[in-house]
C-alpha positions in Angstrom: 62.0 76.7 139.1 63.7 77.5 135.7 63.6 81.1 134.6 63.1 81.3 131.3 65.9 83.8 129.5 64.6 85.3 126.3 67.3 84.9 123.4 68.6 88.0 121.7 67.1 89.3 118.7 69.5 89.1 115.6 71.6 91.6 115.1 71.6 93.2 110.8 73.3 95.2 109.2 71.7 96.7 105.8 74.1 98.6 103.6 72.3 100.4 100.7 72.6 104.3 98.9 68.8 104.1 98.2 67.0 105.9 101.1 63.8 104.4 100.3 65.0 100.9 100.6 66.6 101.6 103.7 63.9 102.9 105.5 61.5 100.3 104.2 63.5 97.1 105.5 64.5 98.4 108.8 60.7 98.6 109.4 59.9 95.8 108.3 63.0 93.3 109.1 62.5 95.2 112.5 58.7 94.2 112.8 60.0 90.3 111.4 61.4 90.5 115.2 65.2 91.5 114.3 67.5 94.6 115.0 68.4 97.1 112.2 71.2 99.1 111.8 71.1 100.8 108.4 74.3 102.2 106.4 74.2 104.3 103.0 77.5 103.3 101.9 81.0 101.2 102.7 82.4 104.3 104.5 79.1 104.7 107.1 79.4 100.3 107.2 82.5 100.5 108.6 81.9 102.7 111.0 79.1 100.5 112.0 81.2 97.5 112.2 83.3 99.0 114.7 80.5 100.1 117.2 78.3 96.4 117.1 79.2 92.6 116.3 76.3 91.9 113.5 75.1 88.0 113.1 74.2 89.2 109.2 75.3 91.9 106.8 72.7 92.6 104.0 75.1 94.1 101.2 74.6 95.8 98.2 76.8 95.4 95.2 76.6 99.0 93.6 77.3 101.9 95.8 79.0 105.3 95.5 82.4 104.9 96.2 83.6 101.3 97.2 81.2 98.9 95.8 79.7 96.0 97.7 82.0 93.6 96.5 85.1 95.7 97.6 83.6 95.9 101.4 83.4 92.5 101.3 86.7 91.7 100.0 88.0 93.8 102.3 86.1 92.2 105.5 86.7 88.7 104.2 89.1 88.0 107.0 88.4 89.9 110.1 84.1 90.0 109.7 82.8 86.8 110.8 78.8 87.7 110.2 77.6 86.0 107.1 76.7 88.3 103.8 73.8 88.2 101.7 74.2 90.5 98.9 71.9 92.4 96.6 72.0 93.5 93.1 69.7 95.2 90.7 72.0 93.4 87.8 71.3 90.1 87.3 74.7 89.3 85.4 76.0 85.7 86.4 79.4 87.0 87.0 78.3 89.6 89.8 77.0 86.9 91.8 79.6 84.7 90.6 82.3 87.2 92.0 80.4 87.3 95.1 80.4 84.1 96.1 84.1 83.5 95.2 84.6 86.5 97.6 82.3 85.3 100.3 79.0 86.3 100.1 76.6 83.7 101.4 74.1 84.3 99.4 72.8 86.2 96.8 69.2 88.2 95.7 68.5 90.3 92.7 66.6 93.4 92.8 63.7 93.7 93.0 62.6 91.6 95.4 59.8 90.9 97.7 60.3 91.6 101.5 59.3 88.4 102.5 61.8 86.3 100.2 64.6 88.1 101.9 63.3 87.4 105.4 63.1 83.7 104.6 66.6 83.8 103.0 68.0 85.7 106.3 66.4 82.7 108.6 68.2 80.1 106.3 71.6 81.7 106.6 71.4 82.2 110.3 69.8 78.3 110.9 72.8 77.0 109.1 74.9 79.7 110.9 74.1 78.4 114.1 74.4 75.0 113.3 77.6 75.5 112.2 78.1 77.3 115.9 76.5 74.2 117.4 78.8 72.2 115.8 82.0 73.4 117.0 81.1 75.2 120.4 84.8 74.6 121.4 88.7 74.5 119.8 91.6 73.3 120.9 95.4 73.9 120.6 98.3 72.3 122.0 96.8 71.3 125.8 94.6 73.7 126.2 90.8 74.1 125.1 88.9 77.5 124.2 84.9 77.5 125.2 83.3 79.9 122.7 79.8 79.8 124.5 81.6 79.9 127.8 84.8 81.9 127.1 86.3 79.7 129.5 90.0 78.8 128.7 91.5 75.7 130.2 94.1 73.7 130.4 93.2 70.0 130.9 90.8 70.8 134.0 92.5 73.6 135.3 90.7 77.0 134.4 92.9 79.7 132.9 91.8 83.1 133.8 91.2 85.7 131.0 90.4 89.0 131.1 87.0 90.1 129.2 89.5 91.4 126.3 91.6 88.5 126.5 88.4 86.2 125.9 86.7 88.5 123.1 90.3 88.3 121.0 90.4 84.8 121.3 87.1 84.0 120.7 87.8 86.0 117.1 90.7 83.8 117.0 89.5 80.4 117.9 86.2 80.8 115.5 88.4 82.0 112.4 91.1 79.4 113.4 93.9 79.7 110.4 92.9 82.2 109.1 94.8 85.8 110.2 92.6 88.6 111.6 93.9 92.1 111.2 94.9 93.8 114.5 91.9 96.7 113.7 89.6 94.4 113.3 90.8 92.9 117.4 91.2 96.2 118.4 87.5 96.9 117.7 86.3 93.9 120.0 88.1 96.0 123.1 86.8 99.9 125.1 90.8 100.6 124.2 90.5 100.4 120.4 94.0 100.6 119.3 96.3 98.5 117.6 98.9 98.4 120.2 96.1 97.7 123.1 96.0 94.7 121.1 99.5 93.9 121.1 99.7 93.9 124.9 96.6 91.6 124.9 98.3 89.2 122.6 101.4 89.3 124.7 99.2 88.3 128.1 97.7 85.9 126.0 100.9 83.7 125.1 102.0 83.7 128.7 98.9 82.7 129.4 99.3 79.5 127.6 103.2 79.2 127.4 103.9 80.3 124.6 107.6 82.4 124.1 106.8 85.6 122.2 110.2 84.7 119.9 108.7 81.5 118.8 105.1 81.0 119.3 103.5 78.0 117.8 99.5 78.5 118.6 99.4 81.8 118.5 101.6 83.4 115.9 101.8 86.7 114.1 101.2 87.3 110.2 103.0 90.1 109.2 101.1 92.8 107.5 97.8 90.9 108.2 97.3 90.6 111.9 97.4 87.4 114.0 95.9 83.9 114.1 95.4 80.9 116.2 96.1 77.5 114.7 94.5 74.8 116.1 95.4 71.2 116.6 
């Protein structure tokens, strides 16, 4: 008999200074059947995204401090979770900017609660079909699992620690693109930069690779690491 294993609830992260607005999505995105963590501005956010990994980031534009757009700049290469940004300005350019920095979608203020839950559902169905769509990568002679986090090498299984797999999970889904060594180190219980460093050392032996001259997986300097596939 098949036991049936309920799938988590997606993870959100709502960045906003209004209190009000806060408050009133996290009870009612929570009662739409997801999981709220709220933030009042980019300083609190980023906090947040180094305690949980978030499948969607609901952004604000204007904030005290560093704006919306500057938070997502910044995360452009080491946050894979979508963004849908708000705005009380309707100026094309703002949501012109956003886009061109990443934002996945877009919703002026005000807006009705419902409208945002049905946007949130499209961006995580075309999230996961995306996901669906590449469930694995591969480099050199080895493949990389993400659902599994199984590495192997033809069909021999390469053994990886739980670190090991989480970093190159980041890697493998953002193949090509460099992910900063904070934003590894946040995916391990020893969050520092030079915990990662060892990791990525184990890593290359793990698939051969000489730390002088790696070809998979190579260091960016002043930007992290990355995997390239092929």
């Amino acid at each position: 008999m098949n036991q049936y294993t309920p799938q988590p609830k997606p993870h959100i992260l709502i960045v906003d200074d209004d209190d009000r607005l806060r408050s009133l999505l996290k009870k009612f995105l929570g009662e739409q059947g997801f999981i709220v963590t709220p933030a009042a501005d980019s300083r609190e956010a980023r906090r947040k995204l180094g305690w949980f990994v978030f499948d969607l980031i609901v952004l604000d534009v204007m904030m005290p401090g560093e704006s919306g757009l500057s938070l997502l700049e910044s995360l452009r290469n080491v946050q894979p979770a979508p963004v849908l940004m708000l705005s009380a300005m309707g100026e094309s350019d703002d949501r012109i900017r956003g886009f061109e920095t990443g934002a996945e979608d877009y919703l002026a203020k005000p807006f009705e609660p419902k409208e945002l839950v049905l946007r949130i559902r499209a961006i995580l169905r075309r999230a996961a079909a995306q996901t669906a769509r590449a469930k694995s990568v591969a480099f050199g002679e080895y493949r990389f699992d993400f659902v599994t986090g199984q590495l192997k090498r033809g069909q021999e299984n390469i053994s990886l620690t739980s670190s090991e797999a989480a970093i190159l999970k980041r890697l493998a889904e953002n193949a090509g693109k460099p992910i900063a060594r904070d934003a590894l180190s946040m995916l391990m219980s020893a969050s520092s930069e030079r915990a990662v460093d060892v990791q990525i050392t184990r890593l290359r032996k793990k698939i051969g690779e000489s730390a002088g001259r790696p070809v998979y997986l190579q260091t960016v300097r002043g930007a992290g690491y990355v995997l390239y596939a092929g």
